[in-house]
C-alpha positions as CSV (number, residue, x, y, z in Angstrom):
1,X,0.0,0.0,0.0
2,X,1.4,3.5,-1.4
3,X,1.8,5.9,2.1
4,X,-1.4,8.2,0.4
5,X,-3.4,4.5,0.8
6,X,-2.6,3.6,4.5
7,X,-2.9,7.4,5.8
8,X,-6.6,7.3,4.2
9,X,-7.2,4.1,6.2
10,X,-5.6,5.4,9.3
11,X,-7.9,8.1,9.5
12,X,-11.1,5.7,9.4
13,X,-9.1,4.2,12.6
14,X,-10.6,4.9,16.0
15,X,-7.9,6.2,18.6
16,X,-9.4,3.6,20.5
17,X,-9.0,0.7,18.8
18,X,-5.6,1.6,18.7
19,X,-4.7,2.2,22.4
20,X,-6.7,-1.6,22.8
21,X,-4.5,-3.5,20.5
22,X,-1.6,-3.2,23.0
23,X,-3.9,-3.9,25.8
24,X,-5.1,-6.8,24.6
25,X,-1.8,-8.3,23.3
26,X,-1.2,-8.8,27.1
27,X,-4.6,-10.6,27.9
28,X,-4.5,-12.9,25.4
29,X,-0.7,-13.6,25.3
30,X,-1.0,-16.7,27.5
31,X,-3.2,-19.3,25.7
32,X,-2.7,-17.5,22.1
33,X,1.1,-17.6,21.5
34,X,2.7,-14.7,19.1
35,X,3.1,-15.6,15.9
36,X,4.5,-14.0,12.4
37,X,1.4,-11.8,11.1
38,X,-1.3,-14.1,9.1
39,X,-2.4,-12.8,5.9
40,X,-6.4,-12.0,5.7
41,X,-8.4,-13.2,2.8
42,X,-11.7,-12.4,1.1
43,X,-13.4,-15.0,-1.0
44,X,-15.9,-14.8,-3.7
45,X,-17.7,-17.9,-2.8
46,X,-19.8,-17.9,-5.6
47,X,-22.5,-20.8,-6.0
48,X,-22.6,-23.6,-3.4
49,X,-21.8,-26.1,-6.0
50,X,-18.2,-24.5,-5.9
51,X,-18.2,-26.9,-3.1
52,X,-18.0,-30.1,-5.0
53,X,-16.9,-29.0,-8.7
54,X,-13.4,-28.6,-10.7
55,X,-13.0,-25.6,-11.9
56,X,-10.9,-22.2,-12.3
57,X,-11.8,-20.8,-8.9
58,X,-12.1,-23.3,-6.8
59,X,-8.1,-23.6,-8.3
60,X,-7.9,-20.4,-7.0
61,X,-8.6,-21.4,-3.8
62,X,-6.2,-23.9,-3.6
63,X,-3.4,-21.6,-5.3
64,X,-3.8,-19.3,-2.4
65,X,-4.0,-21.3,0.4
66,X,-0.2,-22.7,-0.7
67,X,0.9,-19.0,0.1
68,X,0.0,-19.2,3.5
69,X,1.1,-20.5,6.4
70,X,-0.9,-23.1,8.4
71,X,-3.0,-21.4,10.5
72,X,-3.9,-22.4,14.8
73,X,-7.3,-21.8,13.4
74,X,-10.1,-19.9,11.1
75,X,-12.7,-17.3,11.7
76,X,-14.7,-16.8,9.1
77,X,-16.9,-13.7,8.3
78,X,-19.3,-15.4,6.3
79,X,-22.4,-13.6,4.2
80,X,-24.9,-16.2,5.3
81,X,-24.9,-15.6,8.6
82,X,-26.4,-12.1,8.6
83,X,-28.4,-11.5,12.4
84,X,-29.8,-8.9,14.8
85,X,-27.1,-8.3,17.2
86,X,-23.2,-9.6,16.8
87,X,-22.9,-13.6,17.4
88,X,-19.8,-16.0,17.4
89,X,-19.7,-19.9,17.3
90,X,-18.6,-21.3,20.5
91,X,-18.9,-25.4,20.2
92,X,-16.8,-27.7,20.2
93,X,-17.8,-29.7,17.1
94,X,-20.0,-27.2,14.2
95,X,-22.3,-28.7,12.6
96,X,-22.4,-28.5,8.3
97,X,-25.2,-26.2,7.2
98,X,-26.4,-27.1,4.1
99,X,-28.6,-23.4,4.2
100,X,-29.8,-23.8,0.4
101,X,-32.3,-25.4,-2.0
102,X,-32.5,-27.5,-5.5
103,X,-29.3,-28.1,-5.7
104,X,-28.1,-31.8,-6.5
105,X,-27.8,-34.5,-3.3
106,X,-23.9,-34.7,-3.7
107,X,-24.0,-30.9,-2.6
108,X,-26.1,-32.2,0.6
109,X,-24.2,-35.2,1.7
110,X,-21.4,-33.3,2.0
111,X,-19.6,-32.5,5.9
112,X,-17.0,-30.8,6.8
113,X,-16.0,-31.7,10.1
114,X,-13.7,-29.2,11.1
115,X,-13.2,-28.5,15.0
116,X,-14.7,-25.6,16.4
117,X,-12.9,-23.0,19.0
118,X,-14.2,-22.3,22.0
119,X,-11.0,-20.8,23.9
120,X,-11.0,-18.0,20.4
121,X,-14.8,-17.6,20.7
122,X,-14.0,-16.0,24.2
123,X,-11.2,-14.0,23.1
124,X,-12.6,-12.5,20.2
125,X,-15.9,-11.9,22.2
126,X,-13.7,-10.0,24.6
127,X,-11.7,-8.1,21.6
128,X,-15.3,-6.9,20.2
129,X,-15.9,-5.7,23.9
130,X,-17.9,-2.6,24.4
131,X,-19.8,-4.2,21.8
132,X,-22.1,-7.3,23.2
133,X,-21.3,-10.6,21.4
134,X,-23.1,-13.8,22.1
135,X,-21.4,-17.0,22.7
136,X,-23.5,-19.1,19.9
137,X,-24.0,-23.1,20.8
138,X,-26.8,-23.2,18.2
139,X,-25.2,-22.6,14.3
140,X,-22.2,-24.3,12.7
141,X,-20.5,-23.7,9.6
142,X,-22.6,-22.5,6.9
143,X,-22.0,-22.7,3.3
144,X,-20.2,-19.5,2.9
145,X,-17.7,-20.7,4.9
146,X,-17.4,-24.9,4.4
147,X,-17.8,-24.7,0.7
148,X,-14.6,-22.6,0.3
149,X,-12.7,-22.8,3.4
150,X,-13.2,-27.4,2.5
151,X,-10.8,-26.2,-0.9
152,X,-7.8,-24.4,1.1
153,X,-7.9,-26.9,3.8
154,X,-9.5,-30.3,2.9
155,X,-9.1,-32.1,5.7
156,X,-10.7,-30.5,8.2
157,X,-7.5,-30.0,10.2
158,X,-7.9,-26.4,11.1
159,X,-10.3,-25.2,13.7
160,X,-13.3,-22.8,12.3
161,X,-15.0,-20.2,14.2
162,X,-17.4,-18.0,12.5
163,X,-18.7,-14.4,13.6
164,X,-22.3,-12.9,12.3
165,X,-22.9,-9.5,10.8
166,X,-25.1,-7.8,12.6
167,X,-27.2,-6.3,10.4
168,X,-28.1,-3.0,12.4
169,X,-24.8,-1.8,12.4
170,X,-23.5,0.3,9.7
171,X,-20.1,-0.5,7.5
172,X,-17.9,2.0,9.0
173,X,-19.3,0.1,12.8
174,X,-18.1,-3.0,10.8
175,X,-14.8,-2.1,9.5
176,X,-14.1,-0.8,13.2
177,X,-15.3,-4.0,14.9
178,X,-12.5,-5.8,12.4
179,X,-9.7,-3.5,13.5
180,X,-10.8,-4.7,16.9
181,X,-9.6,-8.1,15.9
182,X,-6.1,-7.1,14.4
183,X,-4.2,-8.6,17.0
184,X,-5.7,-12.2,16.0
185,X,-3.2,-12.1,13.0
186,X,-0.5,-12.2,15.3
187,X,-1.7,-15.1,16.9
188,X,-1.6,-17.8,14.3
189,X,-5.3,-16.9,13.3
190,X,-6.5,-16.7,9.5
191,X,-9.8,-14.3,8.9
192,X,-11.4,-14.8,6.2
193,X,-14.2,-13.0,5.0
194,X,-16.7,-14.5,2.4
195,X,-19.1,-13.3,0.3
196,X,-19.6,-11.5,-3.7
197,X,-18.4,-7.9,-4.0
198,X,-20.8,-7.7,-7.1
199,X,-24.2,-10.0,-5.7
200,X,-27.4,-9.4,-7.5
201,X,-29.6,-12.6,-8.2
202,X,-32.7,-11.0,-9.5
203,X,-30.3,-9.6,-12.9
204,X,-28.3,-13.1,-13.5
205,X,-28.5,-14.1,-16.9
206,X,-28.7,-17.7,-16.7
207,X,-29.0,-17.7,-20.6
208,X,-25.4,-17.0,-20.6
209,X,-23.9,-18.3,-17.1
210,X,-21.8,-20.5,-19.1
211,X,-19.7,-17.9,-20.4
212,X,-16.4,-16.6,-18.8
213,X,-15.9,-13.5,-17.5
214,X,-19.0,-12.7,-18.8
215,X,-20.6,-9.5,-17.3
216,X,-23.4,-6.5,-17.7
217,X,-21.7,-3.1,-18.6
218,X,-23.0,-2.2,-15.2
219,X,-21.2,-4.8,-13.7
220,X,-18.3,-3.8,-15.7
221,X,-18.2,-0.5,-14.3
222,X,-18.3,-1.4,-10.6
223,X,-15.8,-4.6,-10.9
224,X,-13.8,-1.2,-12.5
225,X,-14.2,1.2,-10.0
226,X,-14.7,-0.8,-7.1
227,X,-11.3,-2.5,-7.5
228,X,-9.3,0.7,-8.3
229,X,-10.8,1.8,-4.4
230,X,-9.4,-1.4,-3.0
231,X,-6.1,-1.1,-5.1
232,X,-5.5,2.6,-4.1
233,X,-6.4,2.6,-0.5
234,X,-9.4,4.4,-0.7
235,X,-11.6,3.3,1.4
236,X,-14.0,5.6,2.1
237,X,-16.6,5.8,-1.0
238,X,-16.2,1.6,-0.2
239,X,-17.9,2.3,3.3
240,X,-20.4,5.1,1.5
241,X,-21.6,2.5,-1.2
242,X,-24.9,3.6,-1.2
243,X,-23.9,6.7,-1.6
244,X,-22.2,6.2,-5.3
245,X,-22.7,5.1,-8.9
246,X,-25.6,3.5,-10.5
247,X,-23.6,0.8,-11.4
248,X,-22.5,0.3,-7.7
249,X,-26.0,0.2,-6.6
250,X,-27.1,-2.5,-9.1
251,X,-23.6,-4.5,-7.5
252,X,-24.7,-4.3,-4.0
253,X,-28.2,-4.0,-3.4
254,X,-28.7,-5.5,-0.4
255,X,-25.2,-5.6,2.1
256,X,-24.8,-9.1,3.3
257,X,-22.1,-10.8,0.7
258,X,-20.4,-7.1,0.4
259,X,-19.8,-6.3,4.4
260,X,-17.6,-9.3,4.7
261,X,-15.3,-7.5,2.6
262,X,-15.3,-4.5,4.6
263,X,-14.2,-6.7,7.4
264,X,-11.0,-8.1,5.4
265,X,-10.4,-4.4,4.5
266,X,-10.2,-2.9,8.0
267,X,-7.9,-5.5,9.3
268,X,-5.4,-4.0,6.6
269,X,-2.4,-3.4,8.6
270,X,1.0,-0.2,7.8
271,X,2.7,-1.6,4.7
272,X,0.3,-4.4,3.5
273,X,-0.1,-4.7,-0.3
274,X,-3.5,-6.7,-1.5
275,X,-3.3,-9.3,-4.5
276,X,-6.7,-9.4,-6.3
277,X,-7.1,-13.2,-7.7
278,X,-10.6,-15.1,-9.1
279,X,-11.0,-11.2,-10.3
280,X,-14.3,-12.4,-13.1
281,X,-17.7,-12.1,-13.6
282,X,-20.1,-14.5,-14.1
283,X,-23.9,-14.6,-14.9
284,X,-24.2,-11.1,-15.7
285,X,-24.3,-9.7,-12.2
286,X,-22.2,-12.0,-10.2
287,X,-18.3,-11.5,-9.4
288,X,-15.7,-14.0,-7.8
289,X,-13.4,-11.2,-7.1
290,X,-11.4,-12.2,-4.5
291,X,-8.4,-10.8,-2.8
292,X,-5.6,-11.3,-0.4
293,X,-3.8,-8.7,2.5
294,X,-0.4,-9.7,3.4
């Protein structure tokens, strides 16, 4: 990130959150070792059946999850668990949450049986802290984060904890409530956030969602300018969405698979560069876009 970049995102940083990082380095030293910083990902999950087929993004997935070191475990920022109030998984064993229809029986029979995390449920309920986070027994893993987290680790070997977006809080409340959770990095955790930057299933063309890359100009247009943000730094029209372009309305109208981005976005850290990979459109008014801080 150019020094123009990371001042921009400094300034959407709460003193607060920055006097609480060192704080809380001390609190949760003990059962959270130090480690080197982890990188933070977000992933355009796409359809479910990403889940069980071969193709150029799921390769994606796997591509980038060779760049990273193995994690002491996940949380996952995932669009399908969108909820009044903020909520974090908390059992030992989550359950697979098949949370879709018509899709083929393959897609159902499949489990990931990854671990949960009870000891970093706590910690990043206490991180979040003045904000009130429940301690969830009752949720799991559900598709937006099984069906791409099952192609960077396949064999279930990492322990997954997945926090809710509460969906009366603004973005700016949402990209502070990720710097909140900076100091995770540097404990051996990997955040991912998963969702679609461009997510409107009332315009997909399923005449044409067999072609690649293929894309509305609309669609065009925001992929274009909503990248260049990310690229430069420039947060800020990214946390004013609804406040810009046509074309950016018709990408996000409604904010569940766009605010886990914002979350990947505010854990940016001084000197970070992001990699865009999966970067095509589908259907019309879909986009796999993802990206990766380190």
């Amino acid at each position: 990130m150019n020094r123009t970049g990371f001042l921009k995102v400094i300034g959407l940083l709460p003193f607060t959150a920055l006097g609480m990082k060192l704080n809380d380095l001390g609190k949760i030293s003990e059962s959270f070792p130090l480690t080197g910083r982890m990188p933070v990902l977000f992933l355009g999950h796409g359809s479910p059946m990403n889940a069980i087929e071969e193709n150029e993004f799921v390769k994606g997935f796997r591509a980038i999850a060779k760049t990273i070191p193995i994690p002491n475990a996940i949380l996952c920022v995932s669009a399908h668990w969108f909820t009044k109030g903020t909520k974090v998984t908390a059992m030992e064993t989550p359950k697979t949450i098949h949370d879709f229809g018509g899709f083929p029986q393959a897609l159902f029979d499949v489990q990931y049986p990854a671990k949960g995390n009870p000891a970093l449920a706590q910690k990043t309920k206490t991180l979040l802290s003045p904000t009130l986070v429940e301690l969830d027994e009752k949720w799991g893993l559900d598709h937006g984060a099984w069906s791409v987290i099952k192609h960077l680790y396949p064999e279930a070997n990492i322990p997954v904890i997945q926090l809710s977006i509460d969906y009366d809080k603004s973005p700016q409340q949402h990209f502070e409530l990720a710097q909140q959770l900076a100091i995770l990095r540097h404990k051996g955790i990997l955040i991912i956030g998963s969702g679609n930057i461009i997510h409107n299933l009332r315009m997909i063309d399923f005449a044409n969602a067999h072609k690649g890359n293929y894309g509305y100009d609309w669609a065009i247009e925001a992929r274009e300018t909503i990248n260049s943000y990310i690229l430069d730094g420039n947060y800020r029209p990214l946390l004013d969405y609804h406040r810009q372009s046509r074309a950016v309305q018709l990408a996000i109208p409604t904010p569940d698979h766009y605010l886990p981005l914002i979350y990947s976005l505010g854990l940016q850290e001084k000197g970070e560069d992001i990699k865009l990979f999966n970067d095509k459109l589908l259907a019309g008014s879909l986009s796999m876009t993802s990206l990766k801080i380190s």
